[in-house]
PAZAPA-4460 file (N, C-alpha, C; in steps of 0.05 Angstrom, whole numbers, plus 32768, in hexadecimal, padded with zeros to 4 digits):
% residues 216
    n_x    n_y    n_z   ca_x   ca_y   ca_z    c_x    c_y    c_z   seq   type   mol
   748A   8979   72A8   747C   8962   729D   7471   8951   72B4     1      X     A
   745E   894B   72AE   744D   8932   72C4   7442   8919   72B8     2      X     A
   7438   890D   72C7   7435   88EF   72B2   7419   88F0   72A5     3      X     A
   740B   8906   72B1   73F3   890A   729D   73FD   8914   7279     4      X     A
   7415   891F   727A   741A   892C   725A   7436   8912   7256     5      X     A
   7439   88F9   7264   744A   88F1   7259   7444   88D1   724C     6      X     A
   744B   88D1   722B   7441   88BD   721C   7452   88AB   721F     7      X     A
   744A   8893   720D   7464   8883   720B   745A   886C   71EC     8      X     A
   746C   8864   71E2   7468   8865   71BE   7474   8845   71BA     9      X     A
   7461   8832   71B8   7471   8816   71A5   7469   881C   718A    10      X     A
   7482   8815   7178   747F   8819   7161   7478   87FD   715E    11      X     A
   746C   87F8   713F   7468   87E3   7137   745D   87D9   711A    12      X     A
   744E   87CF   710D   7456   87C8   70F8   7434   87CA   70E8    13      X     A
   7433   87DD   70DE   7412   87E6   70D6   73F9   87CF   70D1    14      X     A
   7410   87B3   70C6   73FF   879A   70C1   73F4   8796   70DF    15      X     A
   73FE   879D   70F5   73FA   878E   7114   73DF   87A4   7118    16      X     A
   73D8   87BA   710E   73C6   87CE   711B   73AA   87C0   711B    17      X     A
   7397   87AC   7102   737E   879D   7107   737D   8793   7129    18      X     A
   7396   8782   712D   739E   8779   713F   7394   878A   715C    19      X     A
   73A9   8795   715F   73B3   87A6   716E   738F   87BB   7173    20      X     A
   737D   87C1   7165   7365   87CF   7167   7351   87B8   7175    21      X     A
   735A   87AA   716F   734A   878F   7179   734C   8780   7196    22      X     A
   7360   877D   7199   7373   8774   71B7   737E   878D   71C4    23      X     A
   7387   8799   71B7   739D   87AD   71C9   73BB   87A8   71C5    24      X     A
   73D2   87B0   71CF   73E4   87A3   71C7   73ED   8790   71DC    25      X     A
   73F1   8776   71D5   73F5   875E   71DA   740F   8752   71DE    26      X     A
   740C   874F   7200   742A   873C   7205   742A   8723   71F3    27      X     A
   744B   8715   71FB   7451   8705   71E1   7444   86E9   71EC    28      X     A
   743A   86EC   7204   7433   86D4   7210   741B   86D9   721C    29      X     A
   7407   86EF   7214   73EF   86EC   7208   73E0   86DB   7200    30      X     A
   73C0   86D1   720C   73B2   86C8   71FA   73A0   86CF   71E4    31      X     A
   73A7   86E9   71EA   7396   86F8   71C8   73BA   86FF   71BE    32      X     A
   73CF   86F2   71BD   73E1   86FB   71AF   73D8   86F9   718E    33      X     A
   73F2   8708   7184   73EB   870C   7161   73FB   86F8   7157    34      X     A
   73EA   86E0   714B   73F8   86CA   713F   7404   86D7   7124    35      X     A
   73F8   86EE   7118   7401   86F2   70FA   7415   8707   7100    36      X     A
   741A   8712   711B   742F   8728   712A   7446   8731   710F    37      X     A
   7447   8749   7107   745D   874E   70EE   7479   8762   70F9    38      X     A
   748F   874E   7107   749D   8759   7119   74AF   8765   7100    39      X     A
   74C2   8781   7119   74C9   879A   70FA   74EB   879B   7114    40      X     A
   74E4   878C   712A   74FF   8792   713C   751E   8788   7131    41      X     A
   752D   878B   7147   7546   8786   7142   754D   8764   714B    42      X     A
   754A   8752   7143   7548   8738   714D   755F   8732   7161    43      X     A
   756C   873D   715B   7584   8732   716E   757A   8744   718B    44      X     A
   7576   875C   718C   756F   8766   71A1   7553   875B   71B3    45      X     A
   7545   8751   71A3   7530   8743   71AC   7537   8722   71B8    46      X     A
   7546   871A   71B3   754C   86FD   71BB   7566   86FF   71D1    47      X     A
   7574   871A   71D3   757D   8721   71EF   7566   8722   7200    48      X     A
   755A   8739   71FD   7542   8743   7218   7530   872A   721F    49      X     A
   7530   8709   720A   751E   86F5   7219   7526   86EB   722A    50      X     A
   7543   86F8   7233   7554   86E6   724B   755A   86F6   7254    51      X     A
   7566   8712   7259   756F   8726   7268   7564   872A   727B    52      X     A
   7571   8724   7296   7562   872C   72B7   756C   8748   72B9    53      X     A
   755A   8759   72BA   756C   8779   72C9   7563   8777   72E9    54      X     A
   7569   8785   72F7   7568   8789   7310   7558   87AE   7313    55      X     A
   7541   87A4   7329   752F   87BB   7327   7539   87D0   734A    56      X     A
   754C   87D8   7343   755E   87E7   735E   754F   8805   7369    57      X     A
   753A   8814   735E   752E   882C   7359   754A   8847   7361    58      X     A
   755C   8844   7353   756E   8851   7353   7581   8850   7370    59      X     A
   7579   883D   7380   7596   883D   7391   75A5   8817   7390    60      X     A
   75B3   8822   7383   75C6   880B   7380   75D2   87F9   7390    61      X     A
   75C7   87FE   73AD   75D3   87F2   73BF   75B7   87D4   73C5    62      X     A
   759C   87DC   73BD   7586   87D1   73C0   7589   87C1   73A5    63      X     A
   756A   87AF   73AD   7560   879E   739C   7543   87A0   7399    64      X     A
   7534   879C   7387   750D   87A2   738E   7507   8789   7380    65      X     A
   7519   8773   7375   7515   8763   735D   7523   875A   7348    66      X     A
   751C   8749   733A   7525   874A   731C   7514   8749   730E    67      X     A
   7519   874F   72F5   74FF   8747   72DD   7514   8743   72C4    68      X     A
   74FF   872D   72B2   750F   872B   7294   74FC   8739   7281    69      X     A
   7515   8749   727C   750C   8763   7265   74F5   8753   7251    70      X     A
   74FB   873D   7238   74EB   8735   722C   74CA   872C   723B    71      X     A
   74CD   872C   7253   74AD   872C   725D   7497   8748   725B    72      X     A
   74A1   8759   724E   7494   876F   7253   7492   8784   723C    73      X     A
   747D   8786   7234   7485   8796   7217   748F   87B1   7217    74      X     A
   74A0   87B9   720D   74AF   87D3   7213   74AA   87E3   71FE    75      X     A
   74A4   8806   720D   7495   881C   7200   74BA   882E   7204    76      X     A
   74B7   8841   71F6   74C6   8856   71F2   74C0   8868   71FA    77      X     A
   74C6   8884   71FE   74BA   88A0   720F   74BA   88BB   71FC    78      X     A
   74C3   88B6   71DF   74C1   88BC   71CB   74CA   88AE   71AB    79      X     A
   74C8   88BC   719B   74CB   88B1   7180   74DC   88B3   7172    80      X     A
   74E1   88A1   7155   7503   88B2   7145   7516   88A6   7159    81      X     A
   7516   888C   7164   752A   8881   7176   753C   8876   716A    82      X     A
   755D   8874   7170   756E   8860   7165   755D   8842   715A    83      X     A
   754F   8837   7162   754A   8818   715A   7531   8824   714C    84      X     A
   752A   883A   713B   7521   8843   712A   752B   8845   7116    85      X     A
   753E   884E   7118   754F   884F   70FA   7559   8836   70F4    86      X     A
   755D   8822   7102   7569   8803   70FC   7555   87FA   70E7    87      X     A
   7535   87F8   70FC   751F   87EE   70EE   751A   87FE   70D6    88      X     A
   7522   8817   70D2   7517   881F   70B7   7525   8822   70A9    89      X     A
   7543   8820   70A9   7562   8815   7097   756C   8803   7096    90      X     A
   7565   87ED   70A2   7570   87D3   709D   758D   87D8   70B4    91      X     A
   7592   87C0   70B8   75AD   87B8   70C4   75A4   87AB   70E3    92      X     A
   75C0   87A8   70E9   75C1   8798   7109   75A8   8783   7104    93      X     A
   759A   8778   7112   7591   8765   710E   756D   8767   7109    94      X     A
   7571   8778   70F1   7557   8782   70EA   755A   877C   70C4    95      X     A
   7550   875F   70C6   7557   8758   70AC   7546   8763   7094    96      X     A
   7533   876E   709E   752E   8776   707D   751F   8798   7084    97      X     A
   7524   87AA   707F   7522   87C6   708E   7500   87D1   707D    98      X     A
   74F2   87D8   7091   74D0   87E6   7092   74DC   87FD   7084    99      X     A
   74C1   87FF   706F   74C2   8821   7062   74B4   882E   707C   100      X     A
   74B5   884E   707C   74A7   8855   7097   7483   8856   7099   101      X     A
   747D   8858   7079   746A   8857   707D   7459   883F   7087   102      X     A
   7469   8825   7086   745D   880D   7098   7469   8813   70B4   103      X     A
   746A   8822   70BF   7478   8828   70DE   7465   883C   70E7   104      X     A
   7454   882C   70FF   7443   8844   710F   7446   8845   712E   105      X     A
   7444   8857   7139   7443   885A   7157   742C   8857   7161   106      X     A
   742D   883D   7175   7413   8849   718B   741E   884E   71A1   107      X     A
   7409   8866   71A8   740F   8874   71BD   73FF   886B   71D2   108      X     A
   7406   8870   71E8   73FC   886A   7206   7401   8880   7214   109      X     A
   73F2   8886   7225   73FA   889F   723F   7400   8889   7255   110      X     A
   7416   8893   7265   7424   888C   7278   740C   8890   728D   111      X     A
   73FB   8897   7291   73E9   889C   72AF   73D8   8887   729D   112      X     A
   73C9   8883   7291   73B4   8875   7287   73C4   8859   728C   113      X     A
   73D7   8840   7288   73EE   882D   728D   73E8   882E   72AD   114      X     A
   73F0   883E   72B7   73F3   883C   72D8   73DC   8835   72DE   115      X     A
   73C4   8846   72DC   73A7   8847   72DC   73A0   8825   72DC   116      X     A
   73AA   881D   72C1   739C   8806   72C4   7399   87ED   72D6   117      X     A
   73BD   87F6   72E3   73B9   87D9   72FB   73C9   87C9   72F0   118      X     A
   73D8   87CA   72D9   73EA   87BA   72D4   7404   87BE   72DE   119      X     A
   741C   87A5   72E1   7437   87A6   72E8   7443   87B3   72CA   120      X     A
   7457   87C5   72D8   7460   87DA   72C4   7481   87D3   72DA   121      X     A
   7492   87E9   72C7   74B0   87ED   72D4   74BC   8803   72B7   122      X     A
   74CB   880E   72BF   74D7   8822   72AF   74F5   8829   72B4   123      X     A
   74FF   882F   729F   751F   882D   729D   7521   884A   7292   124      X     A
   7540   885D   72A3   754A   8873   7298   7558   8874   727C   125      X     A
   755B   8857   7273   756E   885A   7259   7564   883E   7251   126      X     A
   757A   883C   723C   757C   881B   7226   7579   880B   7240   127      X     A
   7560   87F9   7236   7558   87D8   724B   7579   87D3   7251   128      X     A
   758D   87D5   7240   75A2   87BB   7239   75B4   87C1   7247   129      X     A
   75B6   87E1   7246   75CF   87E4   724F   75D0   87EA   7272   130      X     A
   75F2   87E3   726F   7601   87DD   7286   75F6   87F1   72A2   131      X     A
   75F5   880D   7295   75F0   881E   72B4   75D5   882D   72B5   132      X     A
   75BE   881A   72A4   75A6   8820   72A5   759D   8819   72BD   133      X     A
   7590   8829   72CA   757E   882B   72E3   755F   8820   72DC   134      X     A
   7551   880D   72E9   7534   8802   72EE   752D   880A   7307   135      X     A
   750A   8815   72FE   74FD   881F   7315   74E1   880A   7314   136      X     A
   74CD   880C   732A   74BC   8802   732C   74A5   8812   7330   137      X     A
   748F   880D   733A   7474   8815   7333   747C   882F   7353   138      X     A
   7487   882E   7363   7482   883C   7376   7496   8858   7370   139      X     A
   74A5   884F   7358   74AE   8873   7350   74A5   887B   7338   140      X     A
   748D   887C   7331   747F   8885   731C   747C   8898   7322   141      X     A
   747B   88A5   732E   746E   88C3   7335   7492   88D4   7326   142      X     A
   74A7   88C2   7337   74BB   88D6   7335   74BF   88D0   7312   143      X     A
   74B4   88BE   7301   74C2   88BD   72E7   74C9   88DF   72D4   144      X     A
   74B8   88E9   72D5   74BA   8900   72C7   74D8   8912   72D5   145      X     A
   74DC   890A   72E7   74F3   8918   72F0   750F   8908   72F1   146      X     A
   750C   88E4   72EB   751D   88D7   72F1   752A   88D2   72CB   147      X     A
   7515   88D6   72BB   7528   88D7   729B   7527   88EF   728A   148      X     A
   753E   88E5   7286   754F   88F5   7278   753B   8908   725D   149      X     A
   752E   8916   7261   7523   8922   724A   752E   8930   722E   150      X     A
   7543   893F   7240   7556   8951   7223   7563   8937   7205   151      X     A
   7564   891B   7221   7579   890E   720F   755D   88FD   7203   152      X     A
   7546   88FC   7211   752D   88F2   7205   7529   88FC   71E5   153      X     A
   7526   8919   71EB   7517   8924   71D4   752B   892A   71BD   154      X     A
   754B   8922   71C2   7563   8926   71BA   755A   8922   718F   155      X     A
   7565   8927   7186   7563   8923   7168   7581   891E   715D   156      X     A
   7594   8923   7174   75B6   8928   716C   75BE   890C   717C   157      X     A
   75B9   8902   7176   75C8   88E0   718B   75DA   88CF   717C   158      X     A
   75DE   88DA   716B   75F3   88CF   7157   7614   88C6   715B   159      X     A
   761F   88B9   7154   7644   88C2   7157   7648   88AD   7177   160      X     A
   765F   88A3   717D   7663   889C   7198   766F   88B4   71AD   161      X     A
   766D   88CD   71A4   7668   88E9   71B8   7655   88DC   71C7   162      X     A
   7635   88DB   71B9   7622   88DA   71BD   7614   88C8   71C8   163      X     A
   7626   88A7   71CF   761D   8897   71DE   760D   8893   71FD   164      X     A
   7613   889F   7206   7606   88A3   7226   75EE   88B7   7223   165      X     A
   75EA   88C4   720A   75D1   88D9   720A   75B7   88C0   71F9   166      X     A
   75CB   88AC   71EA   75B7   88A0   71D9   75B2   888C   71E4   167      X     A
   75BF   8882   7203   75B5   886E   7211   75A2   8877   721F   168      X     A
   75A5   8889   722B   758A   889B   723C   7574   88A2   7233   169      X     A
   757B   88A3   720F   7563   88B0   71FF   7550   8899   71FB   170      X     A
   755A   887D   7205   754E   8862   71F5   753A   8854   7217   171      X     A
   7532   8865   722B   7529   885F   723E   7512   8850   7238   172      X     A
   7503   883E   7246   74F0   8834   7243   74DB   8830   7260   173      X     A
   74C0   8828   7252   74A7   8822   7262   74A7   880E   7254   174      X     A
   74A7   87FD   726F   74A3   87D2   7263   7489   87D3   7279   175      X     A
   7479   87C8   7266   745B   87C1   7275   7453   87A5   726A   176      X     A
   744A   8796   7281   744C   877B   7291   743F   876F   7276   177      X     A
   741D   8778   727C   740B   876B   7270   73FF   876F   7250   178      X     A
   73E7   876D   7249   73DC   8778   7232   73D1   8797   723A   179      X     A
   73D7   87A6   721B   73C5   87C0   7226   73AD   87BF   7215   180      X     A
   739F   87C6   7227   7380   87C3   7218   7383   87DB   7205   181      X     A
   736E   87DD   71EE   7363   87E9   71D9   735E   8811   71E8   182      X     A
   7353   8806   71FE   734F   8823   7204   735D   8836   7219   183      X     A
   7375   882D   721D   7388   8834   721C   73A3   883B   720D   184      X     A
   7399   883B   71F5   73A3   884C   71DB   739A   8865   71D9   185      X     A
   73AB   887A   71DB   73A1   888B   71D7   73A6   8897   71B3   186      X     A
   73B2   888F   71A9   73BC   889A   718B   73C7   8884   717F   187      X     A
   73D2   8893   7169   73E3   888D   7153   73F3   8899   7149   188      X     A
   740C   8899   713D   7422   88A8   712D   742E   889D   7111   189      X     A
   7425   88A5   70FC   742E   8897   70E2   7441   88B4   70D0   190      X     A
   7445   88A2   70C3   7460   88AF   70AD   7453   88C1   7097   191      X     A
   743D   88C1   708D   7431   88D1   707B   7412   88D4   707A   192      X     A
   7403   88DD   706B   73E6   88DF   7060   73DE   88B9   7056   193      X     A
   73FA   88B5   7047   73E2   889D   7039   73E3   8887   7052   194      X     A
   73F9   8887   706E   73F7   8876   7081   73E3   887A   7091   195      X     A
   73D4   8893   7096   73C6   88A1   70A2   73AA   8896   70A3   196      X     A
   73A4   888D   707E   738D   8889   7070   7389   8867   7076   197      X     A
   739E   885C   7072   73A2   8841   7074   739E   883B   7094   198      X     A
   73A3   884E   70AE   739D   8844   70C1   7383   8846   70BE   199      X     A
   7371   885F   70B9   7354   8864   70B8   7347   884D   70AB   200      X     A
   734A   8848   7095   733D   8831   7085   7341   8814   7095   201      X     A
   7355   880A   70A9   7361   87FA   70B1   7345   87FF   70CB   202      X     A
   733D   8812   70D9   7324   881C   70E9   732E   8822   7105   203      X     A
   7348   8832   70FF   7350   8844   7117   7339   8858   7115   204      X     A
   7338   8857   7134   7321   8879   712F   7326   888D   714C   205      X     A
   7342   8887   7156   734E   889F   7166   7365   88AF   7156   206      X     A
   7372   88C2   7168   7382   88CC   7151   7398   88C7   714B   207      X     A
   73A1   88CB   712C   73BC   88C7   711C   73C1   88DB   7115   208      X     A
   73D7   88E0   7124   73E9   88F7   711F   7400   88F1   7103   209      X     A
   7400   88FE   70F2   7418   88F8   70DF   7431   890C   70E7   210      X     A
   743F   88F7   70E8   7458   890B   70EC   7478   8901   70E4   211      X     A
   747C   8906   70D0   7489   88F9   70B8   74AF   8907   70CF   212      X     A
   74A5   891C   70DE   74C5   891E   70EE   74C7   8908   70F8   213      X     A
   74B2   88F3   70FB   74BB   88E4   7117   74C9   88CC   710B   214      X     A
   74D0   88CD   70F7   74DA   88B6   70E4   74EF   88C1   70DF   215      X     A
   7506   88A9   70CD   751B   88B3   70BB   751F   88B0   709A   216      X     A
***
C-alpha cells in the first residue's frame, strides 16, 4: 500500500452533506463553519479531545516535535465499521440518541490529495486517547503505510477485552488542521439505495458507493 491507494473516512450525519458540498468539511472554528452542524458523536469523547494535549514524539519516545490539542483538528479514520460506529448507530456511552445507518455517510478523502494541499495534518497509530498511542508529523508521511497497523485496521473481530490492543490500533487516525475544500472529496459511502438517492437529489455528483457491510 502507498498513500496514493490510501483513503481516510469522517463519518457524519447526511443532514451536514448541503453543507459539506458547499464549504468542504469544516473546522469547528471555521468561518464557513455549519451553524445548523447535526452532530451523531459520542459527547463525552468529544469534550475530552477539546482539552487533551498529546505529545507528537514520531515514534521515539525519548524526543519531543510538539504538542497539539486533539479537539483542534478534525479527525478521519483509515477505514469503516469502527468501534465509535456502533456507539453512534446503537445508542450508549455518551451518544444520546443513536443514528439509523441510513442517516450515516462517509466522506472519503485520499491521503495524498490532504498532503497535496499544504495543510497541517498529524496522524496517530491507534485511539487519539489512549495511553501508548504514538503521534507522527508531516515529515513521516511517507512511512504511514508501513507505520499502521492494517490487519488490526481492516479487523471486523475487535470485539471482547482479548481484543483490546487490536481495537485500539484499529481506531488510528488522520487529524487535519484546517478546512477541506470540496475538491478534495473524493466519494461517498451510504447504507443503502434509498441513501444513495437522497445523496443524489441532495446534488452529490461524485461517487457513492453503497455498502451496507460498512455499517451494523
Amino acid at each position: 500500500m502507498n498513500l496514493s491507494q490510501t483513503h481516510i473516512y469522517r463519518m457524519t450525519h447526511i443532514g451536514n452533506i448541503p453543507h459539506i458540498l458547499e464549504n468542504g468539511i469544516t473546522h469547528k472554528n471555521s468561518p464557513n463553519v455549519n451553524p445548523d452542524y447535526v452532530a451523531i458523536g459520542d459527547i463525552n469523547v468529544i469534550r475530552t479531545r477539546i482539552t487533551k494535549q498529546v505529545n507528537i514524539n514520531n515514534g521515539n519516545h525519548s524526543q519531543s516535535f510538539g504538542t497539539i490539542i486533539l479537539g483542534d483538528y478534525i479527525p478521519f479514520y483509515f477505514d469503516k465499521r469502527m468501534p465509535m460506529l456502533y456507539v453512534i448507530q446503537l445508542g450508549g456511552n455518551g451518544v444520546e440518541c443513536a443514528t439509523p445507518p441510513e442517516d450515516i455517510v462517509y466522506v472519503v478523502c485520499k491521503v495524498c490529495d490532504i498532503v497535496e494541499s499544504g495543510t497541517t495534518y498529524y496522524f496517530s497509530n491507534g485511539h487519539a486517547l489512549g495511553a501508548m498511542t504514538t503521534f507522527y508529523d508531516n515529515s513521516k508521511i511517507n512511512d504511514l503505510p508501513s507505520i499502521l497497523d492494517w490487519s488490526a485496521i481492516n479487523s471486523n473481530d475487535w470485539g471482547g477485552e482479548e481484543n483490546r490492543l487490536l481495537r485500539l490500533k484499529k481506531e488510528a487516525e488522520f487529524l487535519v488542521a484546517d478546512d477541506i475544500a470540496p475538491q478534495h472529496i473524493c466519494g461517498f459511502v451510504c447504507y443503502n439505495e434509498t441513501a444513495k438517492q437522497r445523496l443524489a437529489e441532495l446534488g452529490v455528483n461524485k461517487t457513492i458507493s453503497v455498502q451496507q457491510q460498512a455499517y451494523f
